[in-house]
Steps between C-alpha positions, in 0.01 A plus 500: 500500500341200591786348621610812687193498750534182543821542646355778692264239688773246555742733687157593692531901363175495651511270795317780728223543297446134470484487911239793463260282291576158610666449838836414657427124417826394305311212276247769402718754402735228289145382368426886427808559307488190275138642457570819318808379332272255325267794440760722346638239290106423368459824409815541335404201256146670433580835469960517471657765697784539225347887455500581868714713736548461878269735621181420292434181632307450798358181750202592665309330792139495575367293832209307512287605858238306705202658668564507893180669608220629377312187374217582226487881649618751197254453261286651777750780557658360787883443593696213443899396605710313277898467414716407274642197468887344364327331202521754206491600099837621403613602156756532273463850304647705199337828374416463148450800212212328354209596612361145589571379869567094462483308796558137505405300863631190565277172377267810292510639181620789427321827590497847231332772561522782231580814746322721240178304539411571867142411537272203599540209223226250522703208357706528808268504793639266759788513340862599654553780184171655668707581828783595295341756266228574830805610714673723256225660377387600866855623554504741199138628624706595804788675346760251499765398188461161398790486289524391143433108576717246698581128495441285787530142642332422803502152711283473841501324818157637591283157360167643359201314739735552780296767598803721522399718259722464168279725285549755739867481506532485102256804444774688782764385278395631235469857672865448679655452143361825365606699859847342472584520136316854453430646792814496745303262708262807589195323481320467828427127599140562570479712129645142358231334698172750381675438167512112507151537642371672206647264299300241623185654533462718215737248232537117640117550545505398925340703721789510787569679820834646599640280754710286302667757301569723783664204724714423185626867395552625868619158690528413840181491738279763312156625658274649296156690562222525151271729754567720173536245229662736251791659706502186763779573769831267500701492814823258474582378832863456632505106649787291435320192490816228444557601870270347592579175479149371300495370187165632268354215355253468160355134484342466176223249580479426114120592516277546192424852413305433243085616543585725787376853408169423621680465835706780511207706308258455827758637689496841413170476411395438855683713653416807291098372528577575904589794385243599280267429765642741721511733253871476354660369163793329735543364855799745578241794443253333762422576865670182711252570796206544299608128283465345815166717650356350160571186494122351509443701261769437259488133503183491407539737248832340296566153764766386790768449281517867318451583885797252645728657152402864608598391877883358340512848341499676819703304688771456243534869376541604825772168571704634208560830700602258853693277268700857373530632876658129595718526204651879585527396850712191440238284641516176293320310776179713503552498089500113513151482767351784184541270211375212660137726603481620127548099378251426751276789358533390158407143621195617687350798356647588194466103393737482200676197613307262247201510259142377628482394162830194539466471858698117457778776394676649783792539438574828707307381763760221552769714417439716821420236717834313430692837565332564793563152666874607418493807605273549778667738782796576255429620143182678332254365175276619310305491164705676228353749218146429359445139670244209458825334294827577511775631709532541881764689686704414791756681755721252566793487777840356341462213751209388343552534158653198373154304669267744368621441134570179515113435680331709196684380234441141624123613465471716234775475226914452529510867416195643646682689757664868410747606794536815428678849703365870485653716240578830627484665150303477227548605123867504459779542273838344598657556216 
C-alpha cells in the first residue's frame, strides 16, 4: 500500500490539489511531493500498511494562519482578520478497530489516547494527548462518530515560535481526521475550530481565543467578530491574494519569550479596567464617545497607558472592518496604507513592541524599522501576534523580496525570514 501512494504522488494523481495548498511554484511543488512521500513511507515503518485497502487511507492538510488585523482586540470582544498561510500539518492516516487513536509527530513521541477515556487527565496538561482526547471528546458532545481509533503520522512546516500558530493547526487536525474518516467530511470548519478550542481551554489547560483555529479550519482571509463570544460570526472572504504580486513575509526576530505574561497580562487588564470604569466587563461593550468625553477622568482613575490601549482598541476594531471593505473591493493599495496604521497603533498606543522591563532588547523595534526603510512607499509592516518579542509581518512586492530577506536574515538569523502565500482553504483532505 505504501508503495502504491507513493506512486500516486510521483505521477502527481494529485497535482491540483497540491497547487490549491502551495502555489504554481514548480520547486515547491517538487519539494511538496518528496515531502509526503517521505511521510507516507515514515508511517508505513511505524505503523505497516500491509492490512490496508485503497480507500481507507487518507493525507490530510491543516494550514498554519497569521493574524492580519485585529492586534490584541478579541479578548475584549472585538474583531480581528487573519489567513491562512502555505506552511501546514499534514498526515498520513489509517482507521484502526482498536479503540486507542495513536498519533506519532515527527521529532515527538508518540501520542495514545484511550477513546473510551474521554475526560480531562491531569498527567497530560500541556500535553499534545490533551488536544487529542480534548477534541474528540467535544466532538462526541456534539453528535459526531469518532470512529473506533485511527493511526496517524504527521510532519509540519508550521515551526512552533513562528508565531504561525502550530497548536492551532494540530488541534484542527485532529478534528479534520475524525470529519474525513467518520463523518463524510461533514464537519463544519468553524465546529472543528470551537472543538480544537475546547480542547485547549478546557484539556491542554490554555485559556485561548478563537482566531487561530478559525483561520486554520476555514483558510483564506477570514474575518471574524466575538461581539458574541460564544456563537462569534465567521465570514471567509473571496481574495486571490498570489495575484497580487506580494509576497507575505514572517521574520522571526529570534526574541526571548520567556517572562512575558506580565506583559501581555496588563494588556487586557487595562483595557478591561477602561472598561470597568465606564461601567462594562469589555471595551467592545463600551460607549466610544463617552471613552473619549472621560478621558480626565479615566486616566486618573486606571493611568495613560490603559487610556492610550483603550484608544488602539477603538481604532483597530473599527480598521479590521476598512481592512475587510479594501479586501472585497480589490483594493490592495488602501489594504497596504491599513496595516501600516494598525503597526503604527500597536507601536504607539497599544505598546507591545518590547518590554519596559529589557528595554536594551528590541528586537521588534528594529525589525520594523529595517522593513520600513525597505519598504517605504511600496510594501506594508507591522508587529505580528502578541508582540514585545517575536515575529513581525510584512507585505512584500516580488521586486523586493529577494532584498527584504536577504536584509533580515543578515540581521536577525540565516533563516529568520518565512516567505510565505495565502492559502485559500483550510482543513483539507487530498486524499
Amino acid at each position: 500500500m505504501g508503495a502504491y501512494l507513493i506512486e500516486l504522488i510521483r505521477k502527481d494523481t494529485f497535482a491540483d490539489k497540491f497547487k490549491l495548498l502551495y502555489g504554481h511554484d514548480e520547486k515547491s511543488l517538487k519539494i511538496q511531493k518528496e515531502r509526503y512521500i517521505k511521510a507516507v513511507e515514515a508511517f508505513d515503518n511505524i505503523f505497516g500498511m500491509s492490512n490496508a485497502n485503497n480507500e481507507e487511507i487518507r493525507l490530510l492538510s491543516v494550514p498554519g494562519r497569521s493574524e492580519v488585523g485585529g492586534n490584541h482586540t478579541d479578548h475584549n470582544y472585538g474583531k480581528v482578520l487573519a489567513c491562512a498561510v502555505n506552511l501546514d500539518i499534514l498526515a498520513v492516516v489509517l482507521p484502526n478497530e482498536s479503540g486507542i487513536v495513536r498519533i506519532k509527530s515527527e521529532d515527538f513521541p508518540m501520542d495514545t489516547v484511550n477513546l473510551n477515556e474521554l475526560v480531562p487527565d491531569l498527567e497530560e496538561k500541556y500535553q499534545s494527548a490533551a488536544l487529542i482526547r480534548g477534541v474528540c471528546a467535544r466532538l462526541v458532545e456534539l453528535g459526531y462518530d469518532i470512529g473506533h481509533g485511527f493511526d496517524a503520522y504527521t510532519t509540519s512546516s508550521v515551526l512552533k515560535g513562528s508565531g504561525l500558530s502550530s497548536s492551532a493547526a494540530f488541534e484542527v487536525m485532529v478534528a479534520n481526521i475524525i470529519s474525513s474518516l467518520y463523518n463524510n467530511g461533514s464537519i463544519e470548519p468553524v465546529v472543528m475550530a470551537q472543538a480544537a478550542q475546547f480542547a485547549e481551554r478546557e484539556f491542554f489547560g490554555k485559556p485561548c481565543g478563537l482566531m487561530d483555529q478559525t483561520a486554520c479550519a476555514v483558510g483564506g482571509f477570514v474575518a471574524i467578530d466575538f461581539a458574541n463570544p460564544e456563537k462569534p460570526v465567521v465570514k471567509k472572504l473571496e481574495f486571490d491574494f498570489e495575484k497580487t504580486g506580494y509576497t507575505l513575509c514572517i521574520v522571526d526576530t529570534a526574541g526571548n519569550h520567556s517572562n512575558l505574561n506580565e506583559d501581555y497580562a496588563s494588556i487586557q487588564f487595562e483595557m478591561k479596567s477602561v472598561a470597568k470604569f465606564l461601567g462594562k466587563e469589555v471595551l467592545n461593550d463600551c460607549d466610544e464617545s463617552m471613552f473619549y468625553k472621560q478621558i480626565p477622568e479615566i486616566r486618573e482613575a486606571v493611568g495613560d497607558r490603559a487610556v492610550l490601549r483603550a484608544i488602539h482598541f477603538f481604532g483597530e476594531n473599527a480598521r479590521v472592518s476598512k481592512q475587510v471593505e479594501a479586501l472585497r473591493s480589490g483594493n490592495f493599495e488602501r489594504f497596504k496604507e491599513l496595516i501600516i496604521e494598525s503597526g503604527r497603533s500597536s507601536n504607539m498606543y497599544l505598546q507591545n513592541i518590547f518590554s519596559v522591563t529589557t528595554p536594551k532588547n528590541q528586537e521588534l523595534s528594529l525589525a520594523l524599522a529595517v522593513a520600513e526603510l525597505i519598504l517605504a512607499g511600496n510594501g506594508a509592516w507591522r508587529v505580528h501576534g502578541g508582540g514585545f518579542s517575536g515575529t513581525i509581518q510584512a507585505f512584500v512586492p516580488s521586486l523586493k523580496r529577494n532584498e527584504f530577506v536577504a536584509k533580515m536574515n543578515s540581521i536577525f538569523g540565516e533563516d529568520a525570514t518565512y516567505t510565505l502565500l495565502v492559502r485559500p482553504v483550510g482543513a483539507y483532505t487530498i486524499k
